[in-house]
C-alpha positions in Angstrom: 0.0 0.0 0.0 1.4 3.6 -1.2 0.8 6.8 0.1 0.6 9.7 -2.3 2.3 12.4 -0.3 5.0 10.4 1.6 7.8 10.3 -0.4 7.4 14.2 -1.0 6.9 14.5 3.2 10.5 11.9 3.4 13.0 13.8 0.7 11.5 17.1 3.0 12.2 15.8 6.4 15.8 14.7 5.1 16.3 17.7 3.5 15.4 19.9 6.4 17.5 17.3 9.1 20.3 18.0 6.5 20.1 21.6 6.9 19.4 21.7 10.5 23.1 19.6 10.9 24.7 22.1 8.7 23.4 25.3 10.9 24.3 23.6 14.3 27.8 22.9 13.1 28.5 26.5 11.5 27.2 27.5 14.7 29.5 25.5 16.9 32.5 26.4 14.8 31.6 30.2 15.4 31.4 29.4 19.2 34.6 27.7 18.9 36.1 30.4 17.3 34.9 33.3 19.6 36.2 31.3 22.7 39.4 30.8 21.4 40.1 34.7 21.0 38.3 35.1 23.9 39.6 35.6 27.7 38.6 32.2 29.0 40.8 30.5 27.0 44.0 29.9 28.5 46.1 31.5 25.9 45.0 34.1 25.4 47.8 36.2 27.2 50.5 35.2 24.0 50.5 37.4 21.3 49.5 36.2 17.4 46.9 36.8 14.5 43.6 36.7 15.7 42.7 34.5 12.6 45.1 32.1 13.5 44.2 32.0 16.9 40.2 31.3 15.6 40.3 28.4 13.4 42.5 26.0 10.9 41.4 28.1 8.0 44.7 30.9 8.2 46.8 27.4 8.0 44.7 26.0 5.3 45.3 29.3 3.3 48.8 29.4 3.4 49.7 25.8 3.1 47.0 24.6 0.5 46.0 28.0 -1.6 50.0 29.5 -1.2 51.4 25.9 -1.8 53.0 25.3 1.7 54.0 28.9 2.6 53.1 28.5 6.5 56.4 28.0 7.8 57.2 31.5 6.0 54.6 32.6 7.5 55.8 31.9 11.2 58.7 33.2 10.8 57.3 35.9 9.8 54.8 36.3 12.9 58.3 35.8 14.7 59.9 38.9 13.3 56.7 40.7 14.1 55.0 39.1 17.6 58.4 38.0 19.2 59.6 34.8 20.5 56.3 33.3 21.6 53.2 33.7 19.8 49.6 31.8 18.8 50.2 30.4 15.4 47.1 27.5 15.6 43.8 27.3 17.5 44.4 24.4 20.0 47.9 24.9 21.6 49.8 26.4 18.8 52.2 27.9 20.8 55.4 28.5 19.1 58.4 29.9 21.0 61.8 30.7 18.9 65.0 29.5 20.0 
């Protein structure tokens, strides 16, 4: 026995679980994101770009888009943050020797 409307009422209900997934994890990567530049988190005394302190995505630009030009780019946040600085999200700290 078929039902006329509940294939229609299925594809909706998995597109709209789809979406709803999609929103709460751009959401959770935004809350991420604000606490690590944010004073609770327990770095946030060392200096460093803000973008790099956020998320993956300032490594992801210079290693994939520049063709592996991070470790340029940290000596480069050397030169212009000091000895130690915040160079990844999760306990990026980086202190020259």
């Amino acid at each position: 026995m078929t039902f006329p409307g509940l294939d229609a009422a299925a594809g909706w209900l998995n597109l709209r679980s789809g979406v709803i997934l999609v929103g709460m994890w751009l959401a959770y990567q935004l809350l991420r994101a604000a606490y690590n530049i944010s004073p609770l988190h327990p770095l946030h005394r060392f200096p460093g770009p803000k973008a790099a302190s956020m998320s993956y995505l300032y490594e992801f630009y210079f290693d994939v888009l520049l063709w592996g030009k991070y470790t340029h780019e940290i000596r480069r946040m050397h030169q212009a943050y000091g000895v130690a600085l915040i160079y990844l999200p999760r306990y990026g700290l980086a202190e020259l020797e």
